[in-house]
N, C-alpha and C positions, 0 to 999 in steps of 0.2 A: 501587651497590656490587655487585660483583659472588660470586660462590658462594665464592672466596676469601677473602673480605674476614672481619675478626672480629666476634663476634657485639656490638652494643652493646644498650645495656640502660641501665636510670637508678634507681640505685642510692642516691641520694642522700635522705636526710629533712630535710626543711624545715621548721622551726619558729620562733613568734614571738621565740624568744630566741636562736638563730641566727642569723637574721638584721638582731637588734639589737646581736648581739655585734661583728658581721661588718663591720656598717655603722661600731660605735664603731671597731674598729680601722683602718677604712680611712680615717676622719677624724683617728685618732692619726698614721697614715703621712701626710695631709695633711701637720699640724702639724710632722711631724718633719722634713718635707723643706723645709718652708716658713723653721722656723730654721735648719736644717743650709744652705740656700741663702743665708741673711742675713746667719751666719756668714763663708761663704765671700765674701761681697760686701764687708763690714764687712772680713776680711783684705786684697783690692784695693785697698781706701780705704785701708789702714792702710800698704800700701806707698806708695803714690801720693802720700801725707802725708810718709812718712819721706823718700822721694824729693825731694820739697819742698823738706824744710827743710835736704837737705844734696846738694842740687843738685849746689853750685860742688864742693867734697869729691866726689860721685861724679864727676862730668865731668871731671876730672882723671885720676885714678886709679879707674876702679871697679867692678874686679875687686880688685886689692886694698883698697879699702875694705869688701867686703861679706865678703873673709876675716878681716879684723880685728874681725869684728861682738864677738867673744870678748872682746876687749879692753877694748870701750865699748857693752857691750848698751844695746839702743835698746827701751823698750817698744811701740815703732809694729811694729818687723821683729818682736818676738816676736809679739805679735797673729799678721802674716803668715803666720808658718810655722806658727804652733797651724790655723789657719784650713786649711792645707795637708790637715789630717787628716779636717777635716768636707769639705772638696773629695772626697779621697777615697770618705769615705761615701757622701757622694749621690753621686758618679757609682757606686759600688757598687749603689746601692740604684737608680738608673737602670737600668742595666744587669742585673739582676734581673727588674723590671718589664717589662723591652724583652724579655729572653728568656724570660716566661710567656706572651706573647703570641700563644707557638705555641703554640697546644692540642690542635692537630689533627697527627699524624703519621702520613703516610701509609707510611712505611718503616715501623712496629712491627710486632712478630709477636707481640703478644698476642692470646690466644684471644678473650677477652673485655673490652669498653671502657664505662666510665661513660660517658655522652655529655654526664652533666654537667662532667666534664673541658674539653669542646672549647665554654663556652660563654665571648665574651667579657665583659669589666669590663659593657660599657654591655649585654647580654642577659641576666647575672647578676642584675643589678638590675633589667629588666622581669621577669622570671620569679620575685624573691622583691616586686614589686607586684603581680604575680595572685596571690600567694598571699596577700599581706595583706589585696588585696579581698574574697578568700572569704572569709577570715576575719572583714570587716568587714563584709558582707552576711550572716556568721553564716551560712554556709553549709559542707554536709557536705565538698565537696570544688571542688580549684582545676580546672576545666575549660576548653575552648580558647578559648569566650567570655570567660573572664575573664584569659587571656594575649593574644588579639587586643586588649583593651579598656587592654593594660595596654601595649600595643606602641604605640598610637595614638598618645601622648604624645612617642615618639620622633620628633626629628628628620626623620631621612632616609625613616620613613615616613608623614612629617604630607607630605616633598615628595615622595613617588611618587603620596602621594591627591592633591596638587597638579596634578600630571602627569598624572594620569589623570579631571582635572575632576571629582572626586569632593566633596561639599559634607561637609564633617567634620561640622560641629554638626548635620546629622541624620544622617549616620551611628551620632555618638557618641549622642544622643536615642533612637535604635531601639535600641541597644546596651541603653544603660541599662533600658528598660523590658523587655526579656526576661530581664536578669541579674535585676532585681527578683522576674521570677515565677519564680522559682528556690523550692525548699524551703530553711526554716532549720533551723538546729541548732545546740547548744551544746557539740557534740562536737567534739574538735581535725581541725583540719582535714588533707588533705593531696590530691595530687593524683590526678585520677582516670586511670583507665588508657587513654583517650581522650588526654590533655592528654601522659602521660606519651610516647605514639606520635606525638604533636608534637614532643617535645622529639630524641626517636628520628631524625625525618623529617628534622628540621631538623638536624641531626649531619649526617648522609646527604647533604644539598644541598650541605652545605659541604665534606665528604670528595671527592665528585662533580668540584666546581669545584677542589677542589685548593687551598681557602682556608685559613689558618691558623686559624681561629674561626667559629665560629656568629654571624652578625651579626643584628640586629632585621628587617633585610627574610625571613630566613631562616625566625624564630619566625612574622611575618606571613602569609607564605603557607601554611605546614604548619598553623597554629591554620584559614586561611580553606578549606583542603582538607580538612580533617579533619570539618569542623561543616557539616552541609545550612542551617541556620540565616542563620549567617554569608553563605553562596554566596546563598541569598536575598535578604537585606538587599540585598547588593551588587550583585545583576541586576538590584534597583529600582534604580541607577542605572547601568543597561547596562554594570556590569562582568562580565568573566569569568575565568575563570581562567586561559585563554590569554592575555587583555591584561591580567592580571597578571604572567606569566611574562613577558611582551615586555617591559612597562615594568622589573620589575627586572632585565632583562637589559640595558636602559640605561644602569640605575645600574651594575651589575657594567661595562659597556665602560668609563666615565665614569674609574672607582677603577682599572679598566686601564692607563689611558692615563695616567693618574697615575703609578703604578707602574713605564709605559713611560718616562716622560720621565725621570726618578729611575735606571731602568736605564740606561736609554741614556745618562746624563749618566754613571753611573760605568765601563760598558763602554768606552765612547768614550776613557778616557784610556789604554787598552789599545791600544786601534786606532790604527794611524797615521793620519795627516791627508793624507798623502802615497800614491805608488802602493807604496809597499813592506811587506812585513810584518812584524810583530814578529820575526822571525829576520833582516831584512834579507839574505834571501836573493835576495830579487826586482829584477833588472833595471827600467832608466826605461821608461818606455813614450810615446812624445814622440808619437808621431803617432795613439795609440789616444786617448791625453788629448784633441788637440787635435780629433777627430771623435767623441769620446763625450761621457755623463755617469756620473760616479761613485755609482751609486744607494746604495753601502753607506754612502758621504762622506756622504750625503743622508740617509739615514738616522738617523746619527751624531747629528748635527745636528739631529733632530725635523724635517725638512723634508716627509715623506711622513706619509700616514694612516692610521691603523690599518687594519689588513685586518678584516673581521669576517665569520664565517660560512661562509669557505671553508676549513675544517681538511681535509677531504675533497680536495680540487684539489691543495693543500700535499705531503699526501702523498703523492697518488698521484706528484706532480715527484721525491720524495724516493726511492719506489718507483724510479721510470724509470732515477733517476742511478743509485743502490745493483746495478740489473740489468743494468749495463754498457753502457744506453744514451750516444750519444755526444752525444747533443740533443733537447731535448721541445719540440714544437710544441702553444700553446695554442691550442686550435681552439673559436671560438664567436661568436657575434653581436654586431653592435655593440654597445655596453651594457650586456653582460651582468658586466664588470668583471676581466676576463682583465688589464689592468695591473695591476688591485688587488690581484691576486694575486702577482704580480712584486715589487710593493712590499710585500707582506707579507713574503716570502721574504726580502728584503736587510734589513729589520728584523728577523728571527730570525737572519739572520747575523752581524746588532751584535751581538744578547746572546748569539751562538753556542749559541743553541737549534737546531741543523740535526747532521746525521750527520757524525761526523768528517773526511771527506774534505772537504765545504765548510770547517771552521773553517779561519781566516785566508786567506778567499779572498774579493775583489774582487767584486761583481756590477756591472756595466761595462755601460750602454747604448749601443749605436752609433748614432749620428747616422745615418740611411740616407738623409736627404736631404739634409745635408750632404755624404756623401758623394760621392754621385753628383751633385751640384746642383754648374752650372757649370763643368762638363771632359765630355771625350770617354770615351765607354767605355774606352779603350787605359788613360788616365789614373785611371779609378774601378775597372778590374779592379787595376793597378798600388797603388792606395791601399787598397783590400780584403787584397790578397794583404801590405803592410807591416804593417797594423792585426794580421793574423790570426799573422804571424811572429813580433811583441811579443807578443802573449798566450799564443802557444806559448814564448818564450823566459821569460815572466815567470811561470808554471809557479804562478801565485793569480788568473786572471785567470778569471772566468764569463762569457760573450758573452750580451746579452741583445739583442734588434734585433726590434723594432715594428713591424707592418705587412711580413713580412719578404716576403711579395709582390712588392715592390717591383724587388726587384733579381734577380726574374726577368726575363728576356727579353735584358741588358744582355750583347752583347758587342762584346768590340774588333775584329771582323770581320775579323780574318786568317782566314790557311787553319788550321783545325785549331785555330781560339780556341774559349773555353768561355764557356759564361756566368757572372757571378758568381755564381749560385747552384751551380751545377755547384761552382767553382772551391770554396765552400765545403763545398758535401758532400761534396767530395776531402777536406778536409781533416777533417771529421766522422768520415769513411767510416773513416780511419785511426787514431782517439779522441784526438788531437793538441790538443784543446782542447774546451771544454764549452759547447754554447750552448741558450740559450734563446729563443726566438720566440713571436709572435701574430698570427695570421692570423684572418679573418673567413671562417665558414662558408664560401659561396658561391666567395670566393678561393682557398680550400684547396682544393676542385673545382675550381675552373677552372685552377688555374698551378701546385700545387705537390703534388696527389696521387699524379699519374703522372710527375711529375719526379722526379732522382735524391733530391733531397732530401728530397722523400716518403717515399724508402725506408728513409735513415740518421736518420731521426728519428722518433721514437715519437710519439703525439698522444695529448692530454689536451683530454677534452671538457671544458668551462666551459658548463654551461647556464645559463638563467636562475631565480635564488633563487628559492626558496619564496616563501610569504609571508610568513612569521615570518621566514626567512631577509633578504628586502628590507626589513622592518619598524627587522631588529639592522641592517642596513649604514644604512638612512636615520638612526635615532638616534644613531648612530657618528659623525654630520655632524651632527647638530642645533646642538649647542653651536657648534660655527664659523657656522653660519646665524646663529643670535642674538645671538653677539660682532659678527659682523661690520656685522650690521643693524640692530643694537640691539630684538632681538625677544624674545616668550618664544614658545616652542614647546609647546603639550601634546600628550601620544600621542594622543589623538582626531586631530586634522591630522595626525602622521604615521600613524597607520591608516587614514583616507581619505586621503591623498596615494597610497599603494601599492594601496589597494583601486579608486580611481575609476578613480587610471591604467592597474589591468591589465583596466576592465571597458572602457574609453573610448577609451582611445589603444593602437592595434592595430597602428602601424606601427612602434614604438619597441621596445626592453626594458626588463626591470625590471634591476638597480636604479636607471639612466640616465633612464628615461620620470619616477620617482616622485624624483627628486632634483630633476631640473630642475622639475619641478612645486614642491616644495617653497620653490627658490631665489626663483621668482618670484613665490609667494606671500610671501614675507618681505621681498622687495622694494616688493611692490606695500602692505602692511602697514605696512612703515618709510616709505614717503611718504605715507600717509594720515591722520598722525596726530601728537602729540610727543609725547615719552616713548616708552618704551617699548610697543609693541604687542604684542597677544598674536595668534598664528595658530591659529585655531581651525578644526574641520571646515568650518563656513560659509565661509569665507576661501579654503580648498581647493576646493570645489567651484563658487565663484565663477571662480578660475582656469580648471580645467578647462572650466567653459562658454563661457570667451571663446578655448581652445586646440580645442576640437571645435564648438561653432556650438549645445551641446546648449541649450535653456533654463536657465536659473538653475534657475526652480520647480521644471523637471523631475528634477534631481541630487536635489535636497535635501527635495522635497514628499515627505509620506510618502504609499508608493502603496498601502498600505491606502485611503484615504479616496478616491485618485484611481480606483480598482477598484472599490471598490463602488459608484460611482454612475454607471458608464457607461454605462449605459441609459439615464437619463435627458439624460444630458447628449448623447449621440449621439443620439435622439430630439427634440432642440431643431433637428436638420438634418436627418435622415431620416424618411421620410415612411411606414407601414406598415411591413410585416415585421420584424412585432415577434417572430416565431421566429427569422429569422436574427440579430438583432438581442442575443436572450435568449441565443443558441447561442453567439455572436464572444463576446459578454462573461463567461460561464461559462464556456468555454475559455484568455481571457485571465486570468482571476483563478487557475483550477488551472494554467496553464502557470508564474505567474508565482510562485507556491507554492512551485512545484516547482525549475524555473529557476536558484533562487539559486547552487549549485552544480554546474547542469547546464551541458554543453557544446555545447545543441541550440540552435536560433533560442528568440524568447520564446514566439512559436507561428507556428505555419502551417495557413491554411485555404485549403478548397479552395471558390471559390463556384460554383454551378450554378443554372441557370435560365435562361431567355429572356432578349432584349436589350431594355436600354431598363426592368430592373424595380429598379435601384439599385445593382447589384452593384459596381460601380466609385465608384460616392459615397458606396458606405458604407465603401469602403477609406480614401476622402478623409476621410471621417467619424472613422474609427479614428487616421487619422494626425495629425488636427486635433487630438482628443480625449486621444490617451495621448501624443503626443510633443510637444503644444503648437501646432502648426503644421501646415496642409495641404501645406507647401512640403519637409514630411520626408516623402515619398514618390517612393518611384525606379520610375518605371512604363519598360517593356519593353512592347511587342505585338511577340508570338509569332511574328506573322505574317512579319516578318521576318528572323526565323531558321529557315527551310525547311529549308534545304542544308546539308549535311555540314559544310562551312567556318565553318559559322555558329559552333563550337565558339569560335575566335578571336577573333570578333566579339566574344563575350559573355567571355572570359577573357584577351586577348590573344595577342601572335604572340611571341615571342621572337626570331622570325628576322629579324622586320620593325622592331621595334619598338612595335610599336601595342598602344597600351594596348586593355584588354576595357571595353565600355561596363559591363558588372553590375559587375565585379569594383571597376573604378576610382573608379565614383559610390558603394559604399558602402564605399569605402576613405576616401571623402572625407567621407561623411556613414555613421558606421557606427551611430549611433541613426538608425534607418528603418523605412516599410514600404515592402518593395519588393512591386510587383505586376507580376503575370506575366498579361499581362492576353491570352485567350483560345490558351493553355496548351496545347489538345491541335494547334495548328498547328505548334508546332516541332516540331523534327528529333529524332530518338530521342537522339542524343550528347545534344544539348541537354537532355533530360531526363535524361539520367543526370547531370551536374552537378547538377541541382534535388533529384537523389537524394541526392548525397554532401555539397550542401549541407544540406539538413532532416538530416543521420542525423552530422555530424562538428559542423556549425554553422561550414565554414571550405571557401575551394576555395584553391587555390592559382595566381595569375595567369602571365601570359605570361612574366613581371620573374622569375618564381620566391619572388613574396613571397605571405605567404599572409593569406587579407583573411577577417577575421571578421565570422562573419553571427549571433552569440549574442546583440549587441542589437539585432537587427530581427525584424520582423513578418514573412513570408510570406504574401505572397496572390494565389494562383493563381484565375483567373477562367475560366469554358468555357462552352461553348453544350450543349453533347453533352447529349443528350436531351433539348434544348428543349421537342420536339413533345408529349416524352411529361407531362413537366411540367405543362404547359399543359393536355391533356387530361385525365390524373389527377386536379389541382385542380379543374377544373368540375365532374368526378365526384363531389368533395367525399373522396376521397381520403386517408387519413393521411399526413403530411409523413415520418413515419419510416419510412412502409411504400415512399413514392414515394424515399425517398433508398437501401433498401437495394433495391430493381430496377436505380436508376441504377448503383450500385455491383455489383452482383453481371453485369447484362443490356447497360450501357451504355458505362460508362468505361472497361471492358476493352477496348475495341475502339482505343481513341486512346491509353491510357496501362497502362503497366506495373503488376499488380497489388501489387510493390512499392513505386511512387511512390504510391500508390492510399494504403497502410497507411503512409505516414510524413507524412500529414497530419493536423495536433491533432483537426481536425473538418470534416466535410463539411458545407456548407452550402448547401438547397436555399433559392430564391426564387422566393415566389410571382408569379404574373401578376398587374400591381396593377389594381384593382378601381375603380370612376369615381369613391367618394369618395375611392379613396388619388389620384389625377390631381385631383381639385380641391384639396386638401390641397398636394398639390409648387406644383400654382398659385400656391397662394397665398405659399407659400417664397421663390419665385421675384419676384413682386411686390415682397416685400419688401426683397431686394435690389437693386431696382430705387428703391423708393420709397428706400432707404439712401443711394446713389447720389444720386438729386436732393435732398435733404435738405442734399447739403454746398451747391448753389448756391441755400438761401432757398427751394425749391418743394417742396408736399407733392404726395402722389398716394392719392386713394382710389378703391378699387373696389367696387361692389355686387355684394352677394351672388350675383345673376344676371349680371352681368359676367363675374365668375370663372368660373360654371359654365359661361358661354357658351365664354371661353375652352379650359376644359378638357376641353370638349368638340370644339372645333376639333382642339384638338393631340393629340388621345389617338387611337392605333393602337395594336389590340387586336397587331397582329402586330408593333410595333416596340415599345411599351411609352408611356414619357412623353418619349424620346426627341424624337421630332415638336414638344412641346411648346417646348419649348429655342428650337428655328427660328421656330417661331411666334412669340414672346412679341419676337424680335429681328425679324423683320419687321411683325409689327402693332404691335406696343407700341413698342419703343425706338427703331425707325428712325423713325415718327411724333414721338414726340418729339425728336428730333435734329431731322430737318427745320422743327419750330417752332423748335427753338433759332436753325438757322441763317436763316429766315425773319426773326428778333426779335417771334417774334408770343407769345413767353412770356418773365415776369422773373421777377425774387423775388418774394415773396409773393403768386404765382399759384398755384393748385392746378391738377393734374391728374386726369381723372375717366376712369374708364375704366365706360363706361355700362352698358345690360343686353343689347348685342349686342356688348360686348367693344373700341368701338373708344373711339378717345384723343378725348377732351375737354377742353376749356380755357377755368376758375372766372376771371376776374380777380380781384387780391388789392385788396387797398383799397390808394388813393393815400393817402400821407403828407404 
């Protein structure tokens, strides 16, 4: 409410004999309408009867029979007409009832308002049951605990806690036992000045919405804002107060649209069905009919769907026309709901909720592929230029045209022809008719910015909804999902439908990305099951993983428990550098902390060290470990992006066509870690992309679409300062002392001291040591032994075998690299060659002896 508005206040005293008074007469008004109704029914019969019995008499004459009643009174007609008068009453006493209903008015100029005034029938009565419960808990005063406890019991909000997966009987269990530790008293009770600023707040919601009364969702949420108590209870079951506000924003669309249909069924008998207006001033329109659609006809009708959330877009259209623009171009991204807007607009010109100059005007879509679909330009300028003549002659006519891109380029290639567009914004240019369009970003730039028609029409950004914003437009659809699918829906599923699609699906928008998410969830629901199914958050993010490739586990696991053990579990595959090791996973648990609402990657690290000491398997490590999978890693070598051009390579060309290798693989897989694997060989452009990628968490590709890097990992790999590394370490060296030399003496030289500071954490790797190379030995064996295990053959190796090996393949100057090659030319190519010999089967073991070479146990014959 705003500084105008009058002061409310609550004025009222409540008492146990008030409220018993209050309740007898509203049961006497039962009783009174209950006879006064039975009356009048008993009248009906009483004619129906006399009608009966003198049928043949009225059917003859019976107008003058029923004047002659005077002559031969009937006691059945008397009954009737006494019955007449209790008719009257109750509808009297109806129509009383029907206009107390408004309690709220927003036109008074009173200073000051009771706000027990604006409460209705059904909040009157929860409000005098909290006050009976304090009274029955013998307590001093009615508080918001005992009006939320007293709300519970209604309806519409036993189904919002429905809706919001909320479990009643412990809710109402925790209720009860903090009303318990209340103090008592046997002093009259009444309400405290907490409860009373509920009753206040809850006036206020309703004055706000423009409702006629304070409804029980109303009392619910001002009792659960008002009490820390309450906000507790209900965070034990992951509510909050914004997905309180969401979900009865629900109900409010839900009681909307009810409202709407009801209006719209009595507007509609005002509105013609036809193209003319109630003046029938309007001219036929034959050829606009037979290439358009009638959206307002459609409206009429209940054909289209509520608009929700775009009041903002509405009026800035409303602004455009009022400032003598002659046509608004809505300008915005696929999906973002620019029709929905359109269609809201022709439903406020049913109930002629719009500025005078629209009422009794037409909104009129033009078929632009009909039009032009199937003839020659000569012939589709020709059918534009009769369409556009009817709507100037029919003087109610609003041009709306879709996609209006379209009928650029289009002419009939004479000398000194125009194109349809032109042709239209000649007629714009001169305010001859009123149109409306939708064009898609990209298209607005490219065909109609610098065209005339860019210039005779004003443009109206349409971005993409909020979240609460996409949350109102996906609940505004719910109920049609669940009729149609026969589903139930709770807000949980549509808060993760909007939440997963705007972290997951990055090439779409909202509200279009979290709808269709939705749809196929209630499809995929409705055949898995009979009866009714319910879609739950699980349900959602099952879809989501089979539309992005992400794991199940990964959506849905909570990554508390997946973060704290990552050390360990990355330790089940990497072999030493348990600093680097302690460093990635203490960066990964504060980035992801922090992350929730950040717009950076999840983290990016930078690894340094010599080759050959893990640096890249423990990327494989990380990507196995946090994303499920070693196959979600997008690796680059640096190496060949040198050149200037390389910029292309890595984001694509526009001129050419060609997609960018970085940009397109994590468009296709946007949960990754990409690695940037020995970093300081590209080209300086190149790195400044790696800059505006870590510091926006987004580039923008060849396509001009822009590809998000907020859930992936970063990991940049480099040699630079190997030497010093290496040497430092034998000196025994501190790891922090050796990483800030690198940083301050070393990586200045290859990389920008900006790209330097937008890495989570610098990460040095030591030179691994001979038991960390018997250690990966032994890693490696067992993969190996994994591998023969599927055809029936074991493989063991002696303690002196391994070291013999790890001491073949270990180069102090390449790392355990050497190892690798080794293990594939002594070990596994040996055993290939018995395979292909048959000189080994099943239940043969393999022995890899104490100078490392391959052995062969025969297995027992069967």
């Amino acid at each position: 409410m705003n500084n105008q508005s009058p002061l409310l206040f609550w004025g009222l005293n409540v008492s146990r004999a008030s409220i018993a008074l209050k309740r007898l007469k509203a049961r006497f008004d039962v009783v009174v309408n209950i006879i006064s109704g039975l009356i009048a029914l008993g009248g009906l019969a009483s004619l129906g009867y006399f009608v009966y019995l003198h049928q043949d008499l009225i059917l003859s004459s019976p107008l003058n029979y029923f004047l002659s009643f005077y002559k031969e009174p009937s006691v059945w007609l008397l009954l009737f007409f006494v019955s007449i008068i209790f008719d009257m009453f109750l509808y009297y006493r109806l129509s009383e009832n029907e206009a107390h209903k408004l309690k709220i008015n927003r036109r008074t100029h009173q200073p000051k308002i009771d706000t027990a005034s604006g409460l209705s029938d059904f909040s009157w009565r929860l409000v005098e049951d909290a006050y009976l419960l304090a009274a029955k808990l013998k307590q001093p005063e009615a508080t918001p605990r005992h009006i939320f406890r007293a709300v519970l019991t209604d309806r519409q909000v036993k189904n919002l806690l429905v809706r919001l997966d909320v479990d009643l009987r412990v809710l109402v269990d925790k209720l009860k036992n903090h009303l318990a530790d209340n103090p008592s008293t046997n002093k009259s009770v009444g309400f405290s000045e907490v409860a009373q600023a509920v009753l206040i707040k809850a006036y206020g919601e309703a004055w706000n919405d423009g409702r006629p009364s304070i409804d029980p969702l109303d009392l619910f949420f001002c009792a659960y804002n008002q009490d820390e108590l309450l906000q507790e209870v209900l965070y034990d079951q992951e509510i909050t107060a914004n997905k309180i506000i969401n979900a009865i924003k629900w109900f409010r669309v839900n009681d909307q649209m009810r409202i709407n249909y009801h209006v719209y069924r009595r507007m509609a008998r005002l509105k013609p069905g036809s193209g003319m207006n109630r003046a029938y001033t309007a001219v036929a329109t034959p050829t606009l009919d037979y290439f358009s659609h009638d959206l307002t006809l459609m409206a009429k009708y209940g054909y289209l769907e509520i608009c929700v959330a775009r009041e903002k877009e509405i009026k800035a259209i409303f602004d455009a026309m009022e400032s003598g623009h002659a046509g608004v171009l809505l300008v915005g991204s696929i999906g973002v709901g620019k029709r929905s807007i359109i269609e809201g607009l022709a439903q406020l010109m049913v109930k002629e909720e719009v500025p005078v100059f629209l009422k009794d005007k037409r909104l009129v879509e033009l078929d632009i592929s009909r039009l032009i679909g199937g003839t020659s330009p000569a012939e589709a300028q020709a059918r534009l230029l009769n369409v556009i003549n009817e709507a100037m002659r029919s003087k109610n006519i609003v041009l709306f045209i879709d996609n209006i891109e379209m009928i650029v380029g289009i002419s009939s290639g004479g000398a000194g022809s125009l194109e349809l567009s032109e042709v239209l914004s000649d007629v714009l240019s001169r305010q001859n008719i009123f149109c409306l369009a939708c064009v898609e970003s990209g298209n607005y730039s490219k065909y109609i910015e610098e065209k005339s028609l860019g210039e005779v029409m004003t443009t109206v950004g349409v971005s993409e909804p909020s979240r609460d914003q996409a949350i109102q437009i996906l609940e505004s659809k719910a109920g049609w999902f669940e009729s149609k699918y026969n589903v139930y829906i709770n807000y949980q599923a549509i808060e993760q439908a909007v939440d997963l699609s705007s972290r997951y699906i990055n090439d779409k928008f909202l509200p279009e990305k979290a709808i269709n998410i939705m749809q196929l969830t209630a499809v995929k629901v409705s055949k898995s099951g009979q009866g009714q199914g319910s879609c739950g958050r699980e349900d959602i993010a099952a879809v989501i993983s089979e539309q992005t490739g992400i794991p199940m586990a990964k959506v849905g696991e909570s990554e508390t428990q997946k973060l704290l053990s990552l050390e360990a579990n990355i330790h089940t595959r990497m072999i030493g550098q348990e600093e680097a090791v302690a460093a990635i996973s203490g960066s990964l648990r504060r980035a992801r902390a922090e992350l929730r609402e950040s717009k950076r990657p999840i983290a990016s690290f930078l690894f340094l060290g010599p080759t050959g000491v893990g640096k890249t398997e423990l990327a494989k490590t990380v990507a196995e470990v946090y994303f499920g999978d070693e196959n979600y890693m997008i690796r680059l070598d640096m190496s060949e992006y040198q050149l200037a051009d390389s910029v292309k390579k890595m984001i694509g060309d526009a001129t050419s066509g060609a997609l960018g290798y970085l940009t397109e693989a994590v468009r296709k897989k946007p949960f990754s870690l990409v690695l940037l694997d020995e970093i300081e060989k590209a080209h300086p452009d190149v790195l400044n992309l790696f800059l505006q990628m870590m510091d926006d968490g987004r580039l923008t590709d060849g396509q001009g679409r822009t590809i998000n890097f907020t859930n992936s990992i970063i990991v940049a790999t480099s040699n630079a300062g190997a030497l010093y590394i290496e040497d430092a370490v034998s000196k025994g060296v501190d790891l922090n002392i050796i990483k800030q030399e690198l940083v301050d003496n070393q990586l200045n030289k290859v990389m920008r001291p900006e790209l330097i500071n937008r890495f989570d954490g610098i990460i040095v790797f030591k030179p691994l040591s001979f038991d960390n190379v018997v250690a990966v030995t032994k890693l490696m064996l067992a993969k190996i032994k994994k591998n023969l295990a599927v055809k029936g053959i074991d493989l063991i190796a002696s303690e002196e075998g391994v070291k013999a090996l790890a001491r073949q393949g270990y180069d102090p100057k390449f790392g355990a690299r050497p190892l690798r090659r080794l293990l594939q030319d002594k070990t596994e190519n040996q055993i290939a060659n018995l395979f292909l010999a048959h000189s080994i089967k099943r239940r043969d073991i393999v022995v890899i002896d104490e100078q490392g070479n391959v052995q062969v146990e025969k297995g027992r014959e069967l």
